[in-house]
N, C-alpha and C positions, 0 to 999 in steps of 0.2 A: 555644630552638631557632631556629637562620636561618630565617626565611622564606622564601626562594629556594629551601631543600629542598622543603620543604613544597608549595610550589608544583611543585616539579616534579614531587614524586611524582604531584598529580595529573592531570600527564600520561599516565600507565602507567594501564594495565588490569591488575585482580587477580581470581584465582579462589581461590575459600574453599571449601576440602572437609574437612565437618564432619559425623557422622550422628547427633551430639546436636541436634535441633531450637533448643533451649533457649539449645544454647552455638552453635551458627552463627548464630544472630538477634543476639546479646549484638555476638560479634566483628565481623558484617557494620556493626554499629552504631558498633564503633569506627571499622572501615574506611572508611566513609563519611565520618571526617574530614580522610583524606587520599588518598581515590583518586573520579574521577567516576563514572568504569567498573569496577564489580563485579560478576563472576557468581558464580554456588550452585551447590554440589551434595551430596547428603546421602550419598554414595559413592564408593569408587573408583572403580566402572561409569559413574556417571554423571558424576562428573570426567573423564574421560579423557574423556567425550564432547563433553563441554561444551568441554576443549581443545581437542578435535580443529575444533569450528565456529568458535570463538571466536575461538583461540592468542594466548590472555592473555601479557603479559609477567610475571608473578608468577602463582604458584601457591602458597599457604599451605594446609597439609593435615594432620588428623590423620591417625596411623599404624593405629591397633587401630580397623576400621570395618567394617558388616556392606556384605556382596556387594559386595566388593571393598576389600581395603585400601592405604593410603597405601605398602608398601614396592612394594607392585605396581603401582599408580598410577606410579612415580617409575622404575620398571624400565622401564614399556611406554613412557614421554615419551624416556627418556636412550637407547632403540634408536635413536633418529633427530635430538632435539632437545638441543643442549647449549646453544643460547641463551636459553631461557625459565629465570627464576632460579626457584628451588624454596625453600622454609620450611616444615620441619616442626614439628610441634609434639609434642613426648612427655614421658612421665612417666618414665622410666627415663635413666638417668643413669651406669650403669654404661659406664666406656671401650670394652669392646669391641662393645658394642651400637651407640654413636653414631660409631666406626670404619664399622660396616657402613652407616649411611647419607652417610658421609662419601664411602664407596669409591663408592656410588651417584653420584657429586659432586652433592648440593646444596649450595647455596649457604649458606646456613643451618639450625639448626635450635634452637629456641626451648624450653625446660624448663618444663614445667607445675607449680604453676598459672601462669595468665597474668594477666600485669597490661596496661594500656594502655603503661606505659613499655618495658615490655620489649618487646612488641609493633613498637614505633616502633624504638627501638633495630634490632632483628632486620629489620626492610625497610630501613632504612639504611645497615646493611651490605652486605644481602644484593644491592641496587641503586648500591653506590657508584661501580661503573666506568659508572653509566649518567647518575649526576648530579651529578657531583662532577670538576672539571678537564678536562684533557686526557690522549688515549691516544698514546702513545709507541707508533711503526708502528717506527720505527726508522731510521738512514739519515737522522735530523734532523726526519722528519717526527713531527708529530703532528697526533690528530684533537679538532678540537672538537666532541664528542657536541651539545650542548643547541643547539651555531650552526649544527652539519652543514658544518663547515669543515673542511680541511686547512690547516694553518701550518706554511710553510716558511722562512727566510731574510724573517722580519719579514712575509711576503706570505700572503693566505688566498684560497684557494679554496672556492668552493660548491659541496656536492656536492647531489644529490638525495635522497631519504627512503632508498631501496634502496643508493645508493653507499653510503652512508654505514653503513646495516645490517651491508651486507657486511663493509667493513673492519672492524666491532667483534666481525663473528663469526668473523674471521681473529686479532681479536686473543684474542678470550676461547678459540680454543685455539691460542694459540701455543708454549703450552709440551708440549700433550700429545699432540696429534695435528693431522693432515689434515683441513680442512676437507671432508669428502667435497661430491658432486656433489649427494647425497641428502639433505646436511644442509643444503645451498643452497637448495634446490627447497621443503623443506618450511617455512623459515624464511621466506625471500625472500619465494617464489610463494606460499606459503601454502595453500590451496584449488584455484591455477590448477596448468596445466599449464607445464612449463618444458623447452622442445625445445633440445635442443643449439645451435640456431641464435641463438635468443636468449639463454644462456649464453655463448654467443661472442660477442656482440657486445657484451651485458651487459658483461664483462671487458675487450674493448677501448676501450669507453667510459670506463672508470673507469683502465684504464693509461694513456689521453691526458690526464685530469688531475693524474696523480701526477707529481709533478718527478724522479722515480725510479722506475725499475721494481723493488718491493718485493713484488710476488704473483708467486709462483713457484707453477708448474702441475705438478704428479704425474700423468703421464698415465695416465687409466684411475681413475685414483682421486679428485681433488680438486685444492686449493688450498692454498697455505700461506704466510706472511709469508717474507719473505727472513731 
């Protein structure tokens, strides 16, 4: 396995929602050999809580869990958040079951029982737009995720921790939809508030370093790549 992966995963935060005691200590055990920041939670309720303080970049979760399970867990994140990757974990393997958490878009999901290799495998995937190459913006540009660059015509630009957000959450939906205004706010800002005035400016900051104007605005609704 490259070492460079490995390393980078453990720059990401993971949350592990698991209500066998037993088997979330086991997995948290492995986790710990590739993530610094990991949080718990023995439910869906209290996953979803833990997200909402936390807003880990991974979330790894069983599906069949008391007070509150992993499909609902994964319905109340995708109301608002399509940039945190998701990994389930289930025993059932029949197609049209693993269609409906597909349609949910997680990022992956993992077939029980688990080993540590499948395990690595499945964050590997599931995180490969985040630590593996460059993103194609389009219009010539691309983003270097791990440098927080843009590369254009041999030349790189430095963006900030937020620019640079931004454009991966323009890219991770450019095939499906509008970045809304809502799914800025809660990615971006996080916990803060985010007033029109500093989304405008937010954006005209990041259009003065783009060598092309490639964010096209939906008024009323959102963002979107050219």
């Amino acid at each position: 396995m490259d070492e460079t992966l490995l390393e980078q995963l453990k720059n990401l935060s993971i949350l592990c929602v698991e209500d066998e005691d037993g088997i979330r200590k086991r997995l948290i055990s492995t986790l710990s050999n590739y993530f610094d920041t990991i949080y718990e939670a023995n439910s869906g309720n209290e996953g979803y809580n833990e997200y909402l303080e936390h807003k880990p970049d991974i979330i790894i979760s069983d599906i069949q869990m008391r007070d509150g399970d992993g499909i609902s867990l994964v319905r109340r994140i995708r109301e608002k958040d399509f940039a945190t990757k998701i990994i389930m974990l289930t025993a059932h393997s029949k197609e049209e079951y693993l269609m409906q958490l597909i349609n949910y878009q997680i990022n992956h999901y993992i077939l029980k029982p688990l080993n540590s290799n499948k395990l690595l495998e499945g964050l590997l995937l599931a995180v490969n737009d985040r630590i593996s190459g460059n993103l194609d913006l389009g219009h010539g540009i691309s983003l270097d995720v791990l440098k927080r660059e843009l590369l254009y015509n041999n030349e790189s630009i430095i963006l900030r921790k937020r620019e640079s957000e931004f454009l991966q959450l323009l890219y991770k939906n450019r095939n499906q939809r509008i970045t809304s205004y809502e799914q800025i706010e809660v990615t971006l800002w996080k916990d803060k508030y985010m007033s029109p005035t500093a989304l405008k400016t937010f954006i005209k900051e990041v259009r003065q370093k783009l060598p092309d104007d490639i964010i096209i605005n939906i008024p009323l609704d959102g963002y979107k790549l050219a």
